[in-house]
N, C-alpha and C positions, 0 to 999 in steps of 0.2 A: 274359868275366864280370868285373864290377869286383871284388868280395871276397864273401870264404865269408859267405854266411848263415846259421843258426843257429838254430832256435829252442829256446827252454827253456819248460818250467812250474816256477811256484813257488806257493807256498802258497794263494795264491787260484785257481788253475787256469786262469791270464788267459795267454796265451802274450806270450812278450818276441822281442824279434828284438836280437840282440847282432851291432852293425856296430864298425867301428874309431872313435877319436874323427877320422882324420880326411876319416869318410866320412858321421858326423855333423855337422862344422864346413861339409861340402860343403852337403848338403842344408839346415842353419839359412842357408845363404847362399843359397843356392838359394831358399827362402821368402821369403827378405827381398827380392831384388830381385824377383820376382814382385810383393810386397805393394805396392813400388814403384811396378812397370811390368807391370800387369796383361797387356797387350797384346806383352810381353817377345817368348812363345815365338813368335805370328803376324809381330814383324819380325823375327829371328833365320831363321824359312822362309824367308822372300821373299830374303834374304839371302843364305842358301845357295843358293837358287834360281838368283841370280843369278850366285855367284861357278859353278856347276852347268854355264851357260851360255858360262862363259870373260867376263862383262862384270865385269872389276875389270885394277886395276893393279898392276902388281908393285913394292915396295917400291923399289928401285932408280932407274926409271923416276919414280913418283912424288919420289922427292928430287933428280932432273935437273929435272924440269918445276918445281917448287916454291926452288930451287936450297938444298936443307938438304944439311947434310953429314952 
């Protein structure tokens, strides 16, 4: 579980849900690249999918083939 949930009522009877601010800065960031890259969470699948599969390169390997240090 990320963090406690909560909810309260206050004077208008509307329920609030009280998260950390840095689990608000998560999700405002979380919206924005969405607003972005609509298509965000469909290549992020294919993605995992992939690395799922064993088809990705391991950091190491990738900087011998490319020659970074």
């Amino acid at each position: 579980m990320r963090g406690t949930v909560k909810s309260i009522t206050i004077k208008s009877h509307k329920p609030l849900v009280v998260i950390t601010a840095d689990e608000y800065d998560g999700m405002k960031e979380t919206i924005e690249l969405l607003s972005v890259n609509p298509s965000l969470p469909a290549i992020l699948k294919k993605e995992r999918d992939r690395m799922d599969r064993g088809d990705y390169i391991a950091l190491s390997d990738y900087k011998k083939k490319y020659k970074i240090r």
